[in-house]
C-alpha positions in Angstrom: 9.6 21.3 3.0 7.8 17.8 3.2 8.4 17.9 6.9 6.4 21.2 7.3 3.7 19.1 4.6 3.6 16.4 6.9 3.5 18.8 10.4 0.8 20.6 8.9 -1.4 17.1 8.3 -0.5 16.0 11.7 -2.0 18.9 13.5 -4.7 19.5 11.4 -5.9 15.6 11.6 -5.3 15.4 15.1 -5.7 18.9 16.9 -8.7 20.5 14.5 -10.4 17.5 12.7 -10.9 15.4 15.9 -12.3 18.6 17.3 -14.7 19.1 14.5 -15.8 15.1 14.6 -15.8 15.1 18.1 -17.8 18.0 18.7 -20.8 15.9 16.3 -20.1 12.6 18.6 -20.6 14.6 21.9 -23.8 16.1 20.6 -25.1 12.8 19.5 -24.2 11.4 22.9 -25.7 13.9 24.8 -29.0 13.6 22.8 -28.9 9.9 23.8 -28.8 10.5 27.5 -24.3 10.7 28.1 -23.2 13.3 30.4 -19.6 14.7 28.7 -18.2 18.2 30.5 -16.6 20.8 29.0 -13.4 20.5 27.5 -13.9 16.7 26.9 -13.6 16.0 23.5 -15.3 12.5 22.4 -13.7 10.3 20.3 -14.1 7.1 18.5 -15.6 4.9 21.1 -17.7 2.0 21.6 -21.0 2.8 23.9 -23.8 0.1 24.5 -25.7 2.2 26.7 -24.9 6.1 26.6 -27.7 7.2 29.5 -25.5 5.2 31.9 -22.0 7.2 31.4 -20.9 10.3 32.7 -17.5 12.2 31.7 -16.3 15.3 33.5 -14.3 18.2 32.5 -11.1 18.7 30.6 -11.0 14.5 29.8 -8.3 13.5 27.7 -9.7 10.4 25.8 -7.5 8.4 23.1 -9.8 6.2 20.8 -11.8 2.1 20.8 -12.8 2.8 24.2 -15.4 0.6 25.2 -17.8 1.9 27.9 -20.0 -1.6 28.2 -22.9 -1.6 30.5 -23.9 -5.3 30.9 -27.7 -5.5 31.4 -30.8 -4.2 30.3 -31.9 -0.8 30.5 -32.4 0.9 33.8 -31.7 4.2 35.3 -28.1 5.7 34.9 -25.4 6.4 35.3 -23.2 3.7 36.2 -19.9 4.4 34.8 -18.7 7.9 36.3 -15.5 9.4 35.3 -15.0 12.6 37.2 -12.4 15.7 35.8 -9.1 15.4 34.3 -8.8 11.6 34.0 -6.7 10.5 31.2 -8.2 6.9 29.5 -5.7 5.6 26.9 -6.0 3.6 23.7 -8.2 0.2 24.0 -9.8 0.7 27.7 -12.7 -1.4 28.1 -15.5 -0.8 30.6 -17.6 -3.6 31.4 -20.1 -2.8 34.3 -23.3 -4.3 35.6 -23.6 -2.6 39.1 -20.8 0.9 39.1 -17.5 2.3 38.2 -16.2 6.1 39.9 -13.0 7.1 38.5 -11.5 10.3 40.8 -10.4 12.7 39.5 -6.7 13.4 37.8 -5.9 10.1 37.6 -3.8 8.5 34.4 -5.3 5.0 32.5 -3.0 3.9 30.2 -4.1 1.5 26.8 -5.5 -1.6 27.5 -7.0 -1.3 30.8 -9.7 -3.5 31.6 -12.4 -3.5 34.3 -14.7 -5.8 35.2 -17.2 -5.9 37.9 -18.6 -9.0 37.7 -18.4 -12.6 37.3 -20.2 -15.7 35.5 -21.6 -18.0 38.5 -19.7 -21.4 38.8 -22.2 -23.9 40.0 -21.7 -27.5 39.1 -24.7 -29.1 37.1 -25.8 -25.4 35.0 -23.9 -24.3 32.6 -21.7 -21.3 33.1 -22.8 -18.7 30.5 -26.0 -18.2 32.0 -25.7 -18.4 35.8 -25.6 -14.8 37.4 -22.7 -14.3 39.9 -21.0 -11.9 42.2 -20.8 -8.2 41.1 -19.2 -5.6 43.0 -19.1 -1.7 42.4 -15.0 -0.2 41.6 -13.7 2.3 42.7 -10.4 4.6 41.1 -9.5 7.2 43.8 -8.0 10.8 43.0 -4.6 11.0 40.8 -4.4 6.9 40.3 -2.1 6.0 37.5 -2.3 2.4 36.2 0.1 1.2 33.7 -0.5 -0.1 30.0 -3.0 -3.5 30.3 -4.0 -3.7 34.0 -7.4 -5.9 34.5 -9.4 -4.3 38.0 -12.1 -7.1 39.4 -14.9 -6.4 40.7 -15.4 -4.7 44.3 -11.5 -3.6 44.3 -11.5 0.1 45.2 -7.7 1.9 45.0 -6.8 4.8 47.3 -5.6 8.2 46.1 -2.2 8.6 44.7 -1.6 4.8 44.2 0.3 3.3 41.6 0.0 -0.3 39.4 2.5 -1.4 37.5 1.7 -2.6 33.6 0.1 -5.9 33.2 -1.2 -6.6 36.9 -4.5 -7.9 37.6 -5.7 -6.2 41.0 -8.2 -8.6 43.0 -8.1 -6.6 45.9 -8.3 -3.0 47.3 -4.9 -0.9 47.6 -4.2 1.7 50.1 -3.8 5.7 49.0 -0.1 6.1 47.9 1.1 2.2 47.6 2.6 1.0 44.4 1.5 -2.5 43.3 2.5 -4.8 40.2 1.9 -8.7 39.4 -0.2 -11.2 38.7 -2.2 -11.0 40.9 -1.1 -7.7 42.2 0.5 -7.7 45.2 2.2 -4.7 47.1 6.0 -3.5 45.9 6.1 0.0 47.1 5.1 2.7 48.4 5.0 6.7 47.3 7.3 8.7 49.1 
């Protein structure tokens, strides 16, 4: 009997009350400028900047996401996640110029990505100094594992593969299966 108790909690607190809450985020969201499709629900995120994100259809979003656009205000959007794209637990999105994730693709917990840097000039101190930012790009049905860290200007080809933990510094090919630190090529998809 307390297992049916305990069943009946778990699929009202996680199939109908996230529903109900989400369905409040997403219209708050959208009020505030965020594009979410249909079939997205919204959960418990961080936002600094809701005009600059757009999420497509049918998302599957787990909760602390961090959608971080680093700069003042301008015209939007810079963080583009396209249909079907799973985003686990913990992902943080930290953009100054543009992220485009494809569609279908798989993000597990604790993804970073970053497209930017602090400049590194000798004599100024680092906090301040603007440096390099590059745009990232997350082809079609991508799957990264739990923690991977994507730098700035890196754009990964459809169907590709990175192995939990890596830190990509460089574009990978459609279909190749990467892993390391930095990332470096292991595989391909066959």
């Amino acid at each position: 009997m307390s297992h049916l108790i305990q069943q009946g909690v778990f699929v009202f607190r996680f199939r109908y009350l996230n529903k109900f809450t989400g369905f409040f985020r997403k219209f708050f969201l959208n009020a505030m400028g965020m594009k979410i499709g249909n079939g997205t629900i919204m959960t418990k995120s961080y936002i600094s900047w809701p005009h600059q994100v757009v999420i497509g259809k049918n998302c599957i979003l787990e909760n602390n996401l961090y959608f971080k656009y680093d700069g003042i205000w301008k015209k939007g959007p810079s963080i583009i996640i396209k249909d079907n794209v799973f985003i686990g637990f913990g992902c943080e999105f930290n953009i100054r110029e543009n992220i485009v994730i494809g569609n279908h693709c798989n993000i597990a917990s604790g993804c970073r990505f970053i497209d930017h840097d602090h400049g590194i000039k000798a004599g100024q101190l680092i906090g301040p100094q603007i440096g390099p930012v590059k745009a990232i790009e997350l082809g079609e049905d991508v799957w990264l594992g739990c923690n991977v860290i994507i730098l700035k200007g890196v754009i990964i080809g459809d169907g590709a593969v990175v192995g939990a933990g890596s830190v990509v510094t460089t574009s990978i090919l459609p279909n190749e299966i990467w892993a390391g630190i930095p990332a470096r090529k292991i595989s391909e998809r066959k």
